[in-house]
Structure formats: structure tokens, C-alpha cells
N, C-alpha and C positions, 0 to 999 in steps of 0.2 A: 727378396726383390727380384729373384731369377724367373726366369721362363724355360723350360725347355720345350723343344717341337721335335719331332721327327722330319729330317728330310733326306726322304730316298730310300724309302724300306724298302724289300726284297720285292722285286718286282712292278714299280716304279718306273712308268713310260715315259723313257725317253725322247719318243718322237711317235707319230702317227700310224707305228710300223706294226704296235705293240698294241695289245690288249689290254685293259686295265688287270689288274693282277685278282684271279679268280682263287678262294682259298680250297676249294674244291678239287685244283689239282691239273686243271683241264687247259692251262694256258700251253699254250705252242715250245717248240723250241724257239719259230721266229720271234712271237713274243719274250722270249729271255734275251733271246738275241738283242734287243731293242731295250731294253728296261734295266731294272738296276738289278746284280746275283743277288745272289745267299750270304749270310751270315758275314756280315762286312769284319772289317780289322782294321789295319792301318790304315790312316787315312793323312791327305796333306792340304790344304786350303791354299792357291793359287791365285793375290788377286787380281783382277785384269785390271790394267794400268793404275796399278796402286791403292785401286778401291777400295775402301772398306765396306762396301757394299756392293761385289757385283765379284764374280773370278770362278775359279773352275776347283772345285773340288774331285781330289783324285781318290779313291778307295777301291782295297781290295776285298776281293770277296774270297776269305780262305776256303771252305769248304762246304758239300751241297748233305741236303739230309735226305735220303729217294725218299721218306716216309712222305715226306712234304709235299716233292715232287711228281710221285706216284702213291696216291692215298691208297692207291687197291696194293700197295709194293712192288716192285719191281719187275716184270712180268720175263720170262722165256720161252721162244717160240721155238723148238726144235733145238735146243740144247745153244741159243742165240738169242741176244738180245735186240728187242725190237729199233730199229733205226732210231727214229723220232726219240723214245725214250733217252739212249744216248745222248743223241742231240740237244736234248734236253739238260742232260748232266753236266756234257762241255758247257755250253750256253749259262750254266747257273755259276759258273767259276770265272775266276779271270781277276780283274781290274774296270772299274767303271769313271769317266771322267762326267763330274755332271758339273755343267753351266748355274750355276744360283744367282739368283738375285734375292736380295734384301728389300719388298715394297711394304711400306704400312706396318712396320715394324716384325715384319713376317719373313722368314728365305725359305725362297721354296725354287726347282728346277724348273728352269727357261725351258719349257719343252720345245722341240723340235731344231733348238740350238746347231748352229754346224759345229758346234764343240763340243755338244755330247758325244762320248762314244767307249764302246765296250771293247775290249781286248777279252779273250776266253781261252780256252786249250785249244784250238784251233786255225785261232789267227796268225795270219803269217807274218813275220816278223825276218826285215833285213839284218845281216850281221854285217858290221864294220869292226875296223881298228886291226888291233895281231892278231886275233883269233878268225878274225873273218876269211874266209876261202881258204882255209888250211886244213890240211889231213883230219885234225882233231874234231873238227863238225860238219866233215860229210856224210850224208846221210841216204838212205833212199830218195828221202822227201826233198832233198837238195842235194844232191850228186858233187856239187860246185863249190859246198859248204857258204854259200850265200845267202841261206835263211834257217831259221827254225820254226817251230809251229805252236805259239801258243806259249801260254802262262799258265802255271794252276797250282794250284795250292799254297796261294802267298799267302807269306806270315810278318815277314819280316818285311818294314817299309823306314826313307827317309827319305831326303833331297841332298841333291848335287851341291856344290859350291857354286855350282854353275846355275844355279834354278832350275833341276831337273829330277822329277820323281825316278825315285827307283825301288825297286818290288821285289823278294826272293823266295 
């Protein structure tokens, strides 16, 4: 008496920013940037005011496949990888938070949501608490030890006590 659906395959636009997801190979970094990574994993359903039909599912995207991402493989210009490619790769990893609703017996993502939104290897990220602005995580990228850059390669996921995903 089940159903299953997919909601939020790889590639999956989040908002108006994104392409719909081309299996060709040819989507953007900005279209990753916008849309749901690769190869999801944990995942935690959040609902919004109690809902049983409406709230924010959080999932991580452990790791990218280039064959996917680059169908010709991986390319090297001068013993260097091309930008955009990269881009690409940060952009496929991360954490995705997507807004779902439940209509008509169907959940599918509220596109254009102001609660959608992606975390990757490249987003900046404040640090608070003990660790925050002490010797142990200054870096180039924060001199101050007041941020770090990004998420990638999550595997491990739960929640707070507090209501609050966390990702490692």
C-alpha cells in the first residue's frame, strides 16, 4: 500500500538561478550552485510549525562522480584544472536544505523558497563558542580565526537537542 517518489534528485532546482539538470553533463557550476548535489546521504526532515505536511528537509551530499560531471572526464589545461570544472565539483558537494510541501498526496520542493539553500566546499561559514577566534583555526582564509570555508564530504548526520542539524 506504499508509494515511493523521488524528491530532489541530483540536480533539482532550487530556484530560478538553476537550469533544469541536463544528463549530458553541460549544467553550470551556477546551476549546481542552485539545485540539489550528488549522491545524497543523511538526511533529517524539519517540520515547519509542526506540519506534517510542509518543513525543510536537510541532506547531505557525500561525494561527486567527475564521470557525471564531466562526461568527456575531467579535462587539464597546462598541467591545471579548468576553473569552472572545479566549480563544478565544490558546487556538487555540500549540504542542501530543500523547503517540501505535501499537495495532492505528492511532496515535491517549493521552488524558489527563501529556505532553500545549499552549503558546498566553499561557503563561508562563522565560528563561535571555544574554538571560535583562537590560534587553532586561523587560517589564510581567516587570519582572525572567525570562519572557515565550506563542508564536503559529509557522511555522518543527526540533530541537536536543540533542533539543530549537524553534518561531519
Amino acid at each position: 500500500g506504499y508509494v515511493a517518489s523521488v524528491i530532489g534528485a541530483w540536480g533539482t532546482p532550487l530556484n530560478d538561478k538553476a537550469a533544469p539538470w541536463a544528463k549530458d553533463g553541460t549544467n553550470t557550476s551556477t546551476d549546481l550552485l542552485n539545485s540539489t548535489g550528488m549522491h545524497h546521504d543523511g538526511m533529517h526532515y524539519f517540520p515547519i510549525s509542526g506540519s506534517s505536511s510542509e518543513g525543510l528537509l536537510v541532506v547531505n551530499h557525500e561525494y561527486i562522480d567527475e564521470k557525471a560531471l564531466h562526461p568527456a572526464g575531467p579535462t587539464s589545461v597546462g598541467g591545471k584544472r579548468p576553473a569552472e570544472e572545479v566549480r563544478k565539483e565544490i558546487n556538487a558537494h555540500g549540504v542542501a536544505v530543500l523547503h517540501i510541501k505535501k499537495q495532492g498526496g505528492k511532496w515535491d520542493i517549493v521552488k524558489n523558497s527563501s529556505y532553500n539553500r545549499r552549503f558546498t566546499s566553499a561557503t563561508p561559514m562563522n565560528l563561535s563558542g571555544p574554538v571560535g577566534k583562537t590560534d587553532w583555526v586561523k587560517t589564510p582564509f581567516s587570519a582572525d580565526g572567525s570562519q572557515v570555508r565550506g563542508t564536503h564530504n559529509n557522511c555522518g548526520n543527526g540533530t541537536t537537542p536543540w533542533g539543530t542539524y549537524i553534518t561531519a
